[in-house]
gemmi code that builds the backbone of each chain (N, CA, C; Angstrom):
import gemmi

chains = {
    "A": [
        ("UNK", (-5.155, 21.580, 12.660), (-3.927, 21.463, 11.886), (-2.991, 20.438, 12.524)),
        ("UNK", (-2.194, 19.953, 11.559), (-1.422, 18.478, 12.241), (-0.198, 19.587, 11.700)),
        ("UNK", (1.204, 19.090, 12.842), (2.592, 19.905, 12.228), (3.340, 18.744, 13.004)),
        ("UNK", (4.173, 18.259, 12.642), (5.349, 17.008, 12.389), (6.562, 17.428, 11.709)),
        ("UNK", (7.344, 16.740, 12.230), (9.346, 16.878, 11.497), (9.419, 15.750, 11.055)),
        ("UNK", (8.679, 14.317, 11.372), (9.446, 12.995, 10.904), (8.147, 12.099, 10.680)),
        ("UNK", (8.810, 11.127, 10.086), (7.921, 9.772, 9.247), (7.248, 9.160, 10.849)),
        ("UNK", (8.293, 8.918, 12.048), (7.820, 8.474, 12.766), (6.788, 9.209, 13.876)),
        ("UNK", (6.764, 10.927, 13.528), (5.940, 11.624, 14.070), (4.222, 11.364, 13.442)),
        ("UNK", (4.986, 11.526, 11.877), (3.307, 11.089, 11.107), (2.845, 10.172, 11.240)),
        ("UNK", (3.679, 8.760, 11.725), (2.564, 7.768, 11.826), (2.119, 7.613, 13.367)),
        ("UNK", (2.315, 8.498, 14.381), (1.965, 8.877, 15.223), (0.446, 8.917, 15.188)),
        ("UNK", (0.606, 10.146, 14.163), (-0.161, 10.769, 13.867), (-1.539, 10.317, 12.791)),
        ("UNK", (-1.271, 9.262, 12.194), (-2.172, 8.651, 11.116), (-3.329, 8.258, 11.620)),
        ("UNK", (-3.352, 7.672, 12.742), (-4.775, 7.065, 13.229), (-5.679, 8.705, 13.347)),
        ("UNK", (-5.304, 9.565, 14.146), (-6.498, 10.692, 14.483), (-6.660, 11.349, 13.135)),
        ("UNK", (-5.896, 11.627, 12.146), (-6.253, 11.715, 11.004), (-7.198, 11.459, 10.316)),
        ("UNK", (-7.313, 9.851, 10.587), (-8.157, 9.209, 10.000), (-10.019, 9.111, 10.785)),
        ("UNK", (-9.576, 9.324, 12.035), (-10.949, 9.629, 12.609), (-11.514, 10.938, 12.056)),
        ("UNK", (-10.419, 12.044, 12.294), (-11.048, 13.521, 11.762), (-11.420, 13.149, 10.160)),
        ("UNK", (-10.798, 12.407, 9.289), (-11.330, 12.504, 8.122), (-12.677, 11.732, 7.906)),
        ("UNK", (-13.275, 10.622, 8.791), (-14.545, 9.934, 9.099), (-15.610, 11.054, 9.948)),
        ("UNK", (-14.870, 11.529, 10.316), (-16.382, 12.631, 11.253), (-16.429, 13.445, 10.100)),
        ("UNK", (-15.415, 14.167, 9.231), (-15.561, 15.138, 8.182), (-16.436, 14.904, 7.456)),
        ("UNK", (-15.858, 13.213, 6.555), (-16.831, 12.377, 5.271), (-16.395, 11.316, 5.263)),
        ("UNK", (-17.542, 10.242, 5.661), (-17.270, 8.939, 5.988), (-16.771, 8.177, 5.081)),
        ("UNK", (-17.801, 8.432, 4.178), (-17.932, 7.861, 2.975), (-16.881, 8.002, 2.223)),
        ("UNK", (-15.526, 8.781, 1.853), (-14.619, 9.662, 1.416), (-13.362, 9.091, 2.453)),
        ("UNK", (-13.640, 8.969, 3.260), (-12.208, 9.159, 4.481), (-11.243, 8.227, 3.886)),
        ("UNK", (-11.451, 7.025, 3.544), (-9.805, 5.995, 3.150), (-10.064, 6.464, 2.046)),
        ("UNK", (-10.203, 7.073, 1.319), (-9.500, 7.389, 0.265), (-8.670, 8.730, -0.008)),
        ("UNK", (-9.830, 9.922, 0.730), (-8.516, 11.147, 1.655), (-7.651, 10.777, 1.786)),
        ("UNK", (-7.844, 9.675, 2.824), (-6.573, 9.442, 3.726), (-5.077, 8.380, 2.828)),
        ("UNK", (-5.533, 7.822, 1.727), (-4.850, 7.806, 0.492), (-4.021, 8.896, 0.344)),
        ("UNK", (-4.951, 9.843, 0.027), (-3.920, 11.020, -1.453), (-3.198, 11.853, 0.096)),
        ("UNK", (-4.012, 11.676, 0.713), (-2.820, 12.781, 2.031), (-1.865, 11.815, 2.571)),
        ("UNK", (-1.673, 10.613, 2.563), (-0.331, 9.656, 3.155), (0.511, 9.934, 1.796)),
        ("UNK", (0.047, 9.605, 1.125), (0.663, 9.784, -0.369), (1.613, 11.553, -0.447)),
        ("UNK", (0.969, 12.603, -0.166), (0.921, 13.734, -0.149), (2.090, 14.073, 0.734)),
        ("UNK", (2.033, 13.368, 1.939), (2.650, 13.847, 3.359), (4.179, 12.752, 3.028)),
        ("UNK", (4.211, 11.719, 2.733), (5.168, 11.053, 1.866), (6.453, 11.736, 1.301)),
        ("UNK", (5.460, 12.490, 0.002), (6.335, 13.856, -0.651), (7.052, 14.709, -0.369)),
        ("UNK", (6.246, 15.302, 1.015), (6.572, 15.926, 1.559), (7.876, 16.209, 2.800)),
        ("UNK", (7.765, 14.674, 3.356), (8.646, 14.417, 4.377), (10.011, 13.943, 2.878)),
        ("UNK", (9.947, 13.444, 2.211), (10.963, 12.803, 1.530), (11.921, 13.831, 0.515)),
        ("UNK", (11.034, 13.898, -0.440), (11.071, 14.716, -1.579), (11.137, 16.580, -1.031)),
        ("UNK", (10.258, 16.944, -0.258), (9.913, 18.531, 0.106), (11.603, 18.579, 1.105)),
        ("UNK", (10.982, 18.039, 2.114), (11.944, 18.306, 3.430), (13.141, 17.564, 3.265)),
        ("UNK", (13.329, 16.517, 2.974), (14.448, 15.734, 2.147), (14.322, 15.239, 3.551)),
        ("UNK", (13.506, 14.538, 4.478), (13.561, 13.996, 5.276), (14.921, 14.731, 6.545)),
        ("UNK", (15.035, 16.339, 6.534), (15.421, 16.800, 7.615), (14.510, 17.187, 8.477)),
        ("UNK", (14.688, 16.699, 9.699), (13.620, 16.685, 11.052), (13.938, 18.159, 11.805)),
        ("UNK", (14.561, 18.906, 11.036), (14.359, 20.274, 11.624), (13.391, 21.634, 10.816)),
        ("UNK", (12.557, 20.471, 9.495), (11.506, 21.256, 9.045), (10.395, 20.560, 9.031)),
        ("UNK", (9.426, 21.266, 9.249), (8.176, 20.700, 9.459), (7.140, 20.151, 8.608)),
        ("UNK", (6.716, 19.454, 8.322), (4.698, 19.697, 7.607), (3.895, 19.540, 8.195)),
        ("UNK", (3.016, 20.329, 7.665), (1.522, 20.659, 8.084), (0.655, 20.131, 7.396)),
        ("UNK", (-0.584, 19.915, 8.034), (-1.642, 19.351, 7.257), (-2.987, 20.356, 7.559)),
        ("UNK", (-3.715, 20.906, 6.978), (-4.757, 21.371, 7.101), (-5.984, 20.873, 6.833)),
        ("UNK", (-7.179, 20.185, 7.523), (-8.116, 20.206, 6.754), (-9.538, 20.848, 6.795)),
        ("UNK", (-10.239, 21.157, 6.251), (-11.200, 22.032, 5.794), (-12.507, 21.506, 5.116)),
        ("UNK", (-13.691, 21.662, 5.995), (-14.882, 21.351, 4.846), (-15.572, 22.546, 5.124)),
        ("UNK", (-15.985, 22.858, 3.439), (-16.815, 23.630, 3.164), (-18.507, 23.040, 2.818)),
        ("UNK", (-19.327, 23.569, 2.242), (-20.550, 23.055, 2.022), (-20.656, 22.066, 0.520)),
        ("UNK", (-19.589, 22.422, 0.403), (-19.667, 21.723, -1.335), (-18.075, 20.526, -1.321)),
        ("UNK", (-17.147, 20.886, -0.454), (-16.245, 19.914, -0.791), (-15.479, 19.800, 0.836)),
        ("UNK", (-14.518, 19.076, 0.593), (-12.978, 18.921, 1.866), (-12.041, 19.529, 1.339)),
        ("UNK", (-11.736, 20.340, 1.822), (-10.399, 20.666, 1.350), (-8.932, 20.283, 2.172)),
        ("UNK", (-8.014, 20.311, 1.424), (-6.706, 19.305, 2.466), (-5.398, 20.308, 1.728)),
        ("UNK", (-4.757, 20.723, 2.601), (-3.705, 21.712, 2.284), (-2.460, 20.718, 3.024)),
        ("UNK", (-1.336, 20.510, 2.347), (-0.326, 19.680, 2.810), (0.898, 20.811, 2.591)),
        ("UNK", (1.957, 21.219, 3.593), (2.769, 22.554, 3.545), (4.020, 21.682, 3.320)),
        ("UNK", (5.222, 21.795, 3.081), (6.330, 21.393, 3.666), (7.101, 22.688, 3.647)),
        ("UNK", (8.286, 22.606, 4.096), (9.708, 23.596, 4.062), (10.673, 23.648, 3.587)),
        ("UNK", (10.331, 22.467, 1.964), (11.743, 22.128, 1.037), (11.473, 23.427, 0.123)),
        ("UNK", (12.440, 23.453, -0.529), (12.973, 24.218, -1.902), (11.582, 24.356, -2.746)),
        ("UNK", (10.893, 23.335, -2.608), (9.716, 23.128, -3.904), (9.577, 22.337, -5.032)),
        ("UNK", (8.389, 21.798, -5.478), (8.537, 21.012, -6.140), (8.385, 21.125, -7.743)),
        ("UNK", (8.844, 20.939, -8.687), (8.265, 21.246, -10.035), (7.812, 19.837, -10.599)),
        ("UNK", (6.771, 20.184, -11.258), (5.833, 18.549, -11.913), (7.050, 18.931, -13.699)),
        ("UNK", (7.240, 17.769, -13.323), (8.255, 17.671, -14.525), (7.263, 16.318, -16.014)),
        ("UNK", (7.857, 16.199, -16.739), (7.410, 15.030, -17.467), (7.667, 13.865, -16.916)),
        ("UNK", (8.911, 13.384, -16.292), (9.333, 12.503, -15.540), (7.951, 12.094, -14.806)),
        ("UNK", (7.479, 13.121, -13.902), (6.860, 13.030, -12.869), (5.548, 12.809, -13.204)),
        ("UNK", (5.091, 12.974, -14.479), (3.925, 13.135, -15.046), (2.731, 12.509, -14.727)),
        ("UNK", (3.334, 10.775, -14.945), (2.908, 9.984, -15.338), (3.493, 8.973, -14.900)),
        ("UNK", (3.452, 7.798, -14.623), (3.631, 6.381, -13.901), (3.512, 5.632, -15.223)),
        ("UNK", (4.790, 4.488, -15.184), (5.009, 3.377, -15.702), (4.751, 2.753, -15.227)),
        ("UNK", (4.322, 1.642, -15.835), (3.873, 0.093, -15.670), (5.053, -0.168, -14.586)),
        ("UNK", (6.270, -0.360, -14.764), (7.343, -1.222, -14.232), (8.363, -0.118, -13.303)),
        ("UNK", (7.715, 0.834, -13.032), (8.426, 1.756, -12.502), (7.854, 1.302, -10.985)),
        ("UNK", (9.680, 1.502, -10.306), (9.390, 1.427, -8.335), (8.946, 2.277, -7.922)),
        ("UNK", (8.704, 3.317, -8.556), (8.574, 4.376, -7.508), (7.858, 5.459, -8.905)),
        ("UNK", (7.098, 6.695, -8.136), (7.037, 7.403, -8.424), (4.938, 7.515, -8.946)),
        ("UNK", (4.647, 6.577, -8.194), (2.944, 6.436, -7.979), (2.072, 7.553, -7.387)),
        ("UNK", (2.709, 8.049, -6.466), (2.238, 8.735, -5.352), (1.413, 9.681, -5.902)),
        ("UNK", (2.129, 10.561, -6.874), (1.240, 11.659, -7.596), (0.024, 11.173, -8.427)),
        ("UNK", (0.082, 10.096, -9.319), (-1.171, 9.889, -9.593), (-2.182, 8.817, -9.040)),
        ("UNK", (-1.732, 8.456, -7.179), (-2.646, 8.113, -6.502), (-3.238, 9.282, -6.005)),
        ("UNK", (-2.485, 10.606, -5.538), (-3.142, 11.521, -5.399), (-4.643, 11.973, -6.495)),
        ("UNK", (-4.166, 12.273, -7.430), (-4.676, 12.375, -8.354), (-6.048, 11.289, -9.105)),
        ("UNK", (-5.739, 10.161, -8.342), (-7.068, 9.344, -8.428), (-8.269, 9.684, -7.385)),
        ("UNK", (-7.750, 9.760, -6.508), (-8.869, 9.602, -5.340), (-8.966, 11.318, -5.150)),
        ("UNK", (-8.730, 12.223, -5.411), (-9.040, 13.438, -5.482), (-10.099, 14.096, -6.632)),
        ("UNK", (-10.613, 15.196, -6.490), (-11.365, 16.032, -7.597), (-10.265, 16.783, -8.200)),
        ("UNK", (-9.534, 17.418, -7.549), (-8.846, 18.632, -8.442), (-7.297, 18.436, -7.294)),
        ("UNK", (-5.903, 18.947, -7.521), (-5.077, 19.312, -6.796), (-4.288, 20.253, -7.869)),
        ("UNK", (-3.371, 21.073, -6.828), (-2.855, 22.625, -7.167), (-1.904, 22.292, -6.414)),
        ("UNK", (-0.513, 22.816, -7.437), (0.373, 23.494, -5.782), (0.322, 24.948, -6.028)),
        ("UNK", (0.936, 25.743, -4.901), (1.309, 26.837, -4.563), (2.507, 27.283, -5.745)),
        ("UNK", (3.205, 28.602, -6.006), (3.648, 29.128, -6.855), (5.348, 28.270, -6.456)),
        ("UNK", (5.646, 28.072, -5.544), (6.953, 27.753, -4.890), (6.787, 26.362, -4.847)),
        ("UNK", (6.001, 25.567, -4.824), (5.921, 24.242, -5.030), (6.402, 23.159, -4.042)),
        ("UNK", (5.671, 24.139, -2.910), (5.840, 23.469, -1.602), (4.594, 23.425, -0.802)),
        ("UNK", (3.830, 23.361, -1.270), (2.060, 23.106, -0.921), (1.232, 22.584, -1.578)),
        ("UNK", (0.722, 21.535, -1.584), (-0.534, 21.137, -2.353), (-1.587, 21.343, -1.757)),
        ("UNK", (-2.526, 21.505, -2.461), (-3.941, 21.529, -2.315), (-4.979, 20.694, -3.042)),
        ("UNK", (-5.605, 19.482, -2.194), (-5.941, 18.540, -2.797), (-8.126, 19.073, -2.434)),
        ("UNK", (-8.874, 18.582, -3.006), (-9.951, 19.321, -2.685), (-10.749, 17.654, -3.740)),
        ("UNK", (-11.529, 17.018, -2.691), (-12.382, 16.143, -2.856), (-13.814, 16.679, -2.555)),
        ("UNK", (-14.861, 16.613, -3.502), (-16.017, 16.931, -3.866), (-16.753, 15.878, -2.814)),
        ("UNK", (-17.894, 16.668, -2.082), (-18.455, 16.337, -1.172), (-19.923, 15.817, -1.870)),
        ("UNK", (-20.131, 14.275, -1.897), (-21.758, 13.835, -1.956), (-22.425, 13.937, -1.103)),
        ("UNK", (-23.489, 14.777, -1.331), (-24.243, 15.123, 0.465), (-25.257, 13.975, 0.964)),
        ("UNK", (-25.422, 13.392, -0.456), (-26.002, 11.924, 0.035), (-25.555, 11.129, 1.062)),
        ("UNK", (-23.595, 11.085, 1.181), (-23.163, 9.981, 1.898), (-22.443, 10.644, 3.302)),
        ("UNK", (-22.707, 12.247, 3.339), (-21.913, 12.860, 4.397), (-22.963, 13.783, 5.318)),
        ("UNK", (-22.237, 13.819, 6.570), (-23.543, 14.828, 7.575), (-23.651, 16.203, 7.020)),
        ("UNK", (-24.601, 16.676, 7.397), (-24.562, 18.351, 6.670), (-23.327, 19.070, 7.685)),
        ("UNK", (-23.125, 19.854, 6.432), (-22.081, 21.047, 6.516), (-21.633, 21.207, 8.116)),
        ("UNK", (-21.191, 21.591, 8.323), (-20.762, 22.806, 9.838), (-18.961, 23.005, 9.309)),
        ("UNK", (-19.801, 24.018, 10.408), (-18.210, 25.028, 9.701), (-16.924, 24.191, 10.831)),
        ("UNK", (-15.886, 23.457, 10.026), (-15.331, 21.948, 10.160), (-13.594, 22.577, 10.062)),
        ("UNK", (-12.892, 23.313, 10.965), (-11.444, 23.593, 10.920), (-10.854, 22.445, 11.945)),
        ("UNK", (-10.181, 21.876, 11.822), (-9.020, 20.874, 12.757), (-8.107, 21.833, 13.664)),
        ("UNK", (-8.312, 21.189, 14.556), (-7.481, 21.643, 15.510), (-6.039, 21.327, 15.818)),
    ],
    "B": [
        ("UNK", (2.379, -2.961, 10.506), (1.912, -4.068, 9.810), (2.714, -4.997, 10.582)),
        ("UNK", (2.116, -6.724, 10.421), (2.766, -7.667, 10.610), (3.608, -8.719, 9.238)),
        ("UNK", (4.968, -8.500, 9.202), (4.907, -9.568, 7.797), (5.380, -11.095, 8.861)),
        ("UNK", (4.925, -12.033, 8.417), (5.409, -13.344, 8.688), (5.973, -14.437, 7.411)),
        ("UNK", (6.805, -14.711, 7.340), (7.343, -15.895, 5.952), (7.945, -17.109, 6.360)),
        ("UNK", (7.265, -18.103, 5.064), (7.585, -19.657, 5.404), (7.733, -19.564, 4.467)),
        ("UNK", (8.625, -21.365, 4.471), (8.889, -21.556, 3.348), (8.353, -23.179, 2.705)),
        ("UNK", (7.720, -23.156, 1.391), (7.166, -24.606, 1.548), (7.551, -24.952, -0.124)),
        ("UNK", (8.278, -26.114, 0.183), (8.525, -26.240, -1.389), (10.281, -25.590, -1.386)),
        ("UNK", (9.859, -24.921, -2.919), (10.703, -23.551, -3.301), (10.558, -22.625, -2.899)),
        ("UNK", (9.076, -22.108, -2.463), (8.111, -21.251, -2.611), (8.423, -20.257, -1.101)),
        ("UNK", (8.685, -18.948, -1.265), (8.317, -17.657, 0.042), (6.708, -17.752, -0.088)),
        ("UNK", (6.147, -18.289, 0.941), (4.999, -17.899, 1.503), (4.984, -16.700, 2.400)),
        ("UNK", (4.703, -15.543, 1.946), (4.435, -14.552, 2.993), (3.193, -13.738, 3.487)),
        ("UNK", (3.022, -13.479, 4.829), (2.153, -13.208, 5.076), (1.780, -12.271, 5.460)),
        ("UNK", (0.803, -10.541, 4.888), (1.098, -9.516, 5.320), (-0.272, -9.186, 6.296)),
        ("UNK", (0.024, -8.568, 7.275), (-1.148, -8.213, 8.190), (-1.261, -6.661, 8.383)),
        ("UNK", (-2.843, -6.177, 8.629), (-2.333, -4.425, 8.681), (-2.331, -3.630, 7.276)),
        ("UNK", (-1.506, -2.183, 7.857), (-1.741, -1.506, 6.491), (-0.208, -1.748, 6.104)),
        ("UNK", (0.430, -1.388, 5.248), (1.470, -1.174, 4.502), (2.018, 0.137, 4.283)),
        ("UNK", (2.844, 1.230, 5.449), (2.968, 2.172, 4.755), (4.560, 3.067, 4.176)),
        ("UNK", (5.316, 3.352, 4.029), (6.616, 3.729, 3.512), (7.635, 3.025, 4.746)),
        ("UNK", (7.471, 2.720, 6.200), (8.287, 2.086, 6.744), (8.400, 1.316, 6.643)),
        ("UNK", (6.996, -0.190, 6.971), (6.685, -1.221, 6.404), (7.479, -1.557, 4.930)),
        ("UNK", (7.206, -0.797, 4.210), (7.701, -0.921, 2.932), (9.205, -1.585, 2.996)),
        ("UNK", (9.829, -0.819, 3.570), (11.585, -0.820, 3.603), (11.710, -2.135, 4.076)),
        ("UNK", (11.464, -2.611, 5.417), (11.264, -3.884, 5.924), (10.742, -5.059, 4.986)),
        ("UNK", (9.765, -4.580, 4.352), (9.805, -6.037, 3.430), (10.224, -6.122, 2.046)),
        ("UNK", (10.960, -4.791, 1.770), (12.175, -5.571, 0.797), (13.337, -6.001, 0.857)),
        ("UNK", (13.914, -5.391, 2.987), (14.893, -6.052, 2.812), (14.566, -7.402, 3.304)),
        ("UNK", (13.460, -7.837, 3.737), (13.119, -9.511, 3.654), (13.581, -10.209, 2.783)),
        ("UNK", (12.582, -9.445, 1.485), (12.688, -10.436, 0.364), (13.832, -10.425, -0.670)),
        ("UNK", (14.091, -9.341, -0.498), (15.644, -9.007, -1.232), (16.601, -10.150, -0.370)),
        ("UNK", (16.479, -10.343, 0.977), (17.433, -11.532, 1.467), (16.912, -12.890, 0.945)),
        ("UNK", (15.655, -13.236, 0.100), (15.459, -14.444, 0.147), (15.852, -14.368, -1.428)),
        ("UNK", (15.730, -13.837, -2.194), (16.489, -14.073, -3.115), (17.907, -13.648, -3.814)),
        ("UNK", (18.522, -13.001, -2.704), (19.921, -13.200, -2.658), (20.239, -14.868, -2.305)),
        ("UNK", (19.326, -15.728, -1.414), (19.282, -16.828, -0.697), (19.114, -17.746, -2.102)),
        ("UNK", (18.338, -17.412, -3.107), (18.158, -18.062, -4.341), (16.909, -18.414, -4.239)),
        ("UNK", (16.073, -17.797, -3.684), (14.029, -18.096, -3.699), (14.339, -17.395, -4.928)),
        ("UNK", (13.000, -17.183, -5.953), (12.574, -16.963, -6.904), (10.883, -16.486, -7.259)),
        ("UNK", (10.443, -17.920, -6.477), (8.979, -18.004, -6.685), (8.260, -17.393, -4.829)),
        ("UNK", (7.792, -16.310, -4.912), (6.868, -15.798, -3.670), (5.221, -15.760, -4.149)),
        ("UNK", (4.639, -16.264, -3.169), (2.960, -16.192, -2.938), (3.348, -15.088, -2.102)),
        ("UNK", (2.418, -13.944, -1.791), (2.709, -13.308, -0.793), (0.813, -12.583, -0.721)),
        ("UNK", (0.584, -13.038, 0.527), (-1.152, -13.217, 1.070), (-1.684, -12.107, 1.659)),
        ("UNK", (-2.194, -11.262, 1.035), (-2.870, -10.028, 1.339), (-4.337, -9.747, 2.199)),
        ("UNK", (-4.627, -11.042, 2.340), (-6.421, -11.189, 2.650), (-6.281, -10.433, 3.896)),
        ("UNK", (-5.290, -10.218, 4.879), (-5.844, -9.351, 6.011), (-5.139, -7.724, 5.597)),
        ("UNK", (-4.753, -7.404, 4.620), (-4.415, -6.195, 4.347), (-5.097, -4.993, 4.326)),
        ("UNK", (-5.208, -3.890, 4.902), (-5.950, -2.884, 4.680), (-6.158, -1.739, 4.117)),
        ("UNK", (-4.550, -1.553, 3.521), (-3.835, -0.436, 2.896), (-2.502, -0.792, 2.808)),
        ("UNK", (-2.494, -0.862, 1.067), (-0.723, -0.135, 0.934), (-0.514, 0.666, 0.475)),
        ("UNK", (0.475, 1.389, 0.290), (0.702, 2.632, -0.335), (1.735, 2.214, -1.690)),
        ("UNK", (2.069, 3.691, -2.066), (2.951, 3.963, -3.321), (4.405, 3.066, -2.936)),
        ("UNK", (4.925, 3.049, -1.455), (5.921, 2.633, -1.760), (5.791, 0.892, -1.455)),
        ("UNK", (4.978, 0.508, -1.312), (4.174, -0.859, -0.692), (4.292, -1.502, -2.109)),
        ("UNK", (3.524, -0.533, -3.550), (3.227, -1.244, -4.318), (4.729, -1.084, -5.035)),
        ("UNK", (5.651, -0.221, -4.987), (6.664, -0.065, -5.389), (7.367, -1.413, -5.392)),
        ("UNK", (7.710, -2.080, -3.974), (8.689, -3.294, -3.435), (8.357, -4.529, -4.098)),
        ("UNK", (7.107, -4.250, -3.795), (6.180, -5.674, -4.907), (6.549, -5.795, -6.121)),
        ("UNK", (6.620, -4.450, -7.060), (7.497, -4.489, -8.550), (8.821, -4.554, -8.151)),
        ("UNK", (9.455, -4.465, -7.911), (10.641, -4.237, -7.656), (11.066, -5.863, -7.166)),
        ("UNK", (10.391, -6.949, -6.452), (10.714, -8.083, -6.217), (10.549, -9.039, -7.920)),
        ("UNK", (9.191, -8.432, -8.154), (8.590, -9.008, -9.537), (9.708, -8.828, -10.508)),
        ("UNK", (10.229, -7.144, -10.785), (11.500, -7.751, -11.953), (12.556, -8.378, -11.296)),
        ("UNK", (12.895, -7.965, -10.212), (14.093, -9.527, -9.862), (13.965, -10.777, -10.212)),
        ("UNK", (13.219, -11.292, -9.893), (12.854, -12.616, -10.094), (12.490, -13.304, -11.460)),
        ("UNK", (11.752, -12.431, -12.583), (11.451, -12.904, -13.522), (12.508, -13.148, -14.037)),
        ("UNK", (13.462, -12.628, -14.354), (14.695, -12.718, -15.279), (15.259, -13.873, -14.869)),
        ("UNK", (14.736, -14.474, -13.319), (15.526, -15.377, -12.844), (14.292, -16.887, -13.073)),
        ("UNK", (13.354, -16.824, -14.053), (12.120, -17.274, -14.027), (11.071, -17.245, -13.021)),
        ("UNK", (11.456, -17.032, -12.720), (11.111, -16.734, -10.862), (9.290, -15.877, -11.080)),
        ("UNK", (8.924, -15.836, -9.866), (7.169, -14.979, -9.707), (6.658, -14.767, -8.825)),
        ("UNK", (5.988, -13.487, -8.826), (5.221, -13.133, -7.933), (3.798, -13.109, -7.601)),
        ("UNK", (3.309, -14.060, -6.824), (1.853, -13.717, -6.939), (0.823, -13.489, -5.660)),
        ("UNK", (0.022, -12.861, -5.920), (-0.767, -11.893, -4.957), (-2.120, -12.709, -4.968)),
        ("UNK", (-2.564, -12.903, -3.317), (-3.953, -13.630, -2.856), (-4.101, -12.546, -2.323)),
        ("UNK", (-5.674, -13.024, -2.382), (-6.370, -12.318, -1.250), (-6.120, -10.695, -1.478)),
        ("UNK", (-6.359, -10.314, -2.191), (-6.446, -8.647, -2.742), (-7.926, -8.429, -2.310)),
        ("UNK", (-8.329, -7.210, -1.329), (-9.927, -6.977, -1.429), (-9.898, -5.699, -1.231)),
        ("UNK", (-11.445, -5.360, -1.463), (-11.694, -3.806, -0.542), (-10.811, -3.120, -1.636)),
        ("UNK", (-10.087, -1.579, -0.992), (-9.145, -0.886, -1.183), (-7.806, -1.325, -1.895)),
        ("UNK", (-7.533, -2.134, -1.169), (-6.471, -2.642, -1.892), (-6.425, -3.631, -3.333)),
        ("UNK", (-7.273, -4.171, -3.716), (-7.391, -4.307, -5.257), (-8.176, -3.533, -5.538)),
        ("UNK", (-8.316, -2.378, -5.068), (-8.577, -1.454, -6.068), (-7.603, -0.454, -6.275)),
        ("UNK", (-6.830, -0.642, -5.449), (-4.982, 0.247, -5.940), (-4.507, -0.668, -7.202)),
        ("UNK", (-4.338, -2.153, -6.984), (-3.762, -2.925, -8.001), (-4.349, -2.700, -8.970)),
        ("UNK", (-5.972, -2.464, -9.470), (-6.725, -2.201, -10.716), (-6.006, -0.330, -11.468)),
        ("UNK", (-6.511, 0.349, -10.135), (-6.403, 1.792, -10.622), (-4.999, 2.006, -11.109)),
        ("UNK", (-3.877, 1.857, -10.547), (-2.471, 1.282, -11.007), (-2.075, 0.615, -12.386)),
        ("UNK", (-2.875, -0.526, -12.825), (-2.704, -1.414, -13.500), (-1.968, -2.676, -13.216)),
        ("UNK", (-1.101, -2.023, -12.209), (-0.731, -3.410, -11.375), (-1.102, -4.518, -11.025)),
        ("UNK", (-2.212, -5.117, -11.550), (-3.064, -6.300, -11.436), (-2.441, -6.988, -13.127)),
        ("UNK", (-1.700, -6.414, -13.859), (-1.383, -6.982, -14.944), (-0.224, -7.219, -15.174)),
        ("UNK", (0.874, -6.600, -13.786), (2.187, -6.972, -13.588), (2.264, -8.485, -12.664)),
        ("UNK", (1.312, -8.665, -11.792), (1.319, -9.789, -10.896), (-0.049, -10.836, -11.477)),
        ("UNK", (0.226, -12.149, -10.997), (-0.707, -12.857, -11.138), (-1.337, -12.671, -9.966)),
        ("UNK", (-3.139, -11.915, -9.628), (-3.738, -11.888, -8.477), (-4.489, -13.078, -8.241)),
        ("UNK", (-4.902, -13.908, -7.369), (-5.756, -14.976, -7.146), (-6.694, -14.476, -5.960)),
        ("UNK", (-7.896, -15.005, -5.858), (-8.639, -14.895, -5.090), (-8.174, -15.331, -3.428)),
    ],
}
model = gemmi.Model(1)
for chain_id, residues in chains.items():
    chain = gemmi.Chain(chain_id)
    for i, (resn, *xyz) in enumerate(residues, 1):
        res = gemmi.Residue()
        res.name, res.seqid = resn, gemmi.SeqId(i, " ")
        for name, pos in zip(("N", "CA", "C"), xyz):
            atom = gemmi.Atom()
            atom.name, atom.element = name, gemmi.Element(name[0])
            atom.pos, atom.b_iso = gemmi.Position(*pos), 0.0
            res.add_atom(atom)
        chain.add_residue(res)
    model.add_chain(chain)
structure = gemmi.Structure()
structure.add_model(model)
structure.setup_entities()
C-alpha cells in the first residue's frame, strides 16, 4: 500500500509504482499507471482539496484473472455528475475520468465517493502466472 | 520534465523532455501564457522525447490553442509517439492541434 498527503509526496512516489505495476503486468503497467496518476490527481485535488493533513492510499492487488487498484482519499466524496460525464473537445480540464476509463476494464466508487476501484483484466499471454501479489 | 524554448522567426519553439505530469503542467503554462502576453501567437512545441502526459498536460496545450487562435495564432505538435499519440488519438485531441511527424 502507498499512503501520501501531497502532490510532491506522490511524485516521490511514482517511479516504485511503476516498477510494482511492471513486476505485477508488464504488458499493462503504463497504462495502469495512466488511470492511477489520473486517479491519485482526483484525489489529492478534487477528494482532499489538496489539504496535506489527509491522506491517499493506493492499493494494489492481482488476482488470477485481473489487477485490481483501489485509490482512497479523505474528502467529502465525489458524485459523477453530467458535467463530469463526459469530456469536450475544447474543454481544459476535466479528462481524467475518461482517461481512467480508457485504459481500464471496469471502475466503481464506494457509496461515499471517496474510493475508486479501477480493475484491469489480466492477458495471461503477456503477464507471469498468478502469485498471490499484495504491495507493501 | 525538462521544457526548453527558442525563439525563431515569430515562432515559440519549445522543447519538452520526460513525462508531463500536473506540476510540469502549471510550469508550462505559465511559460507560454508569458509568451503570449509577450504577443507570440504561433508555437511548434516538440514532443519526440516525451514519455507521458497527463490530463492536465493535455489540458495547457488546449488552453494555449484557444488563446491563440482568436489571435490567428497556432499550435502545433511534432514528434507525438508511443503513448503519447495515443492520448492525442483516444482524446480526439489530434483534431484540435495540427500533429506532424
Amino acid at each position: 500500500m502507498y499512503s501520501f498527503s501531497s502532490l510532491a509526496e506522490f511524485a516521490i512516489l511514482r517511479d516504485s509504482i511503476k516498477r510494482e505495476l511492471v513486476q505485477t503486468c508488464e504488458e499493462d503497467a503504463l497504462r495502469l499507471f495512466i488511470a492511477i496518476n489520473e486517479g491519485v490527481n482526483n484525489a489529492i485535488f478534487h477528494g482532499n482539496k489538496e489539504d496535506n493533513t489527509k491522506k491517499v492510499q493506493i492499493i494494489i492487488e492481482r488476482s488470477p484473472e485481473d489487477v485490481q487498484i483501489i485509490i482512497r482519499d479523505e474528502g467529502d466524496g465525489f458524485v459523477k455528475t453530467k458535467k463530469t460525464a463526459g469530456m469536450e473537445l475544447w474543454d481544459e480540464n476535466g479528462r481524467g475520468l475518461d482517461l481512467i476509463g480508457l485504459y481500464v476494464d471496469s471502475c466503481w466508487w464506494n457509496t461515499k465517493g471517496n474510493e475508486i476501484t479501477l480493475v484491469k483484466k489480466i492477458n495471461p499471454a503477456y503477464c507471469k502466472p498468478f502469485r498471490t501479489y499484495t504491495s507493501l | 520534465m525538462e521544457i526548453t524554448t527558442n525563439i525563431s522567426e515569430k515562432e515559440v519553439i519549445v522543447t519538452l523532455s520526460g513525462s508531463m505530469y500536473v506540476e510540469d503542467a502549471a510550469v508550462l503554462r505559465e511559460k507560454l501564457m508569458g509568451f503570449i502576453e509577450s504577443g507570440y501567437k504561433q508555437f511548434i512545441i516538440k514532443l519526440h522525447n516525451v514519455d507521458y502526459i497527463d490530463s492536465s498536460g493535455l489540458g495547457v496545450l488546449v488552453a494555449i490553442q484557444k488563446k491563440v487562435l482568436p489571435k490567428e495564432g497556432h499550435v502545433t505538435l511534432t514528434g507525438a509517439k508511443g503513448v503519447v499519440k495515443e492520448l492525442f488519438e483516444l482524446t480526439r485531441l489530434n483534431k484540435v492541434f495540427t500533429m506532424q511527424a
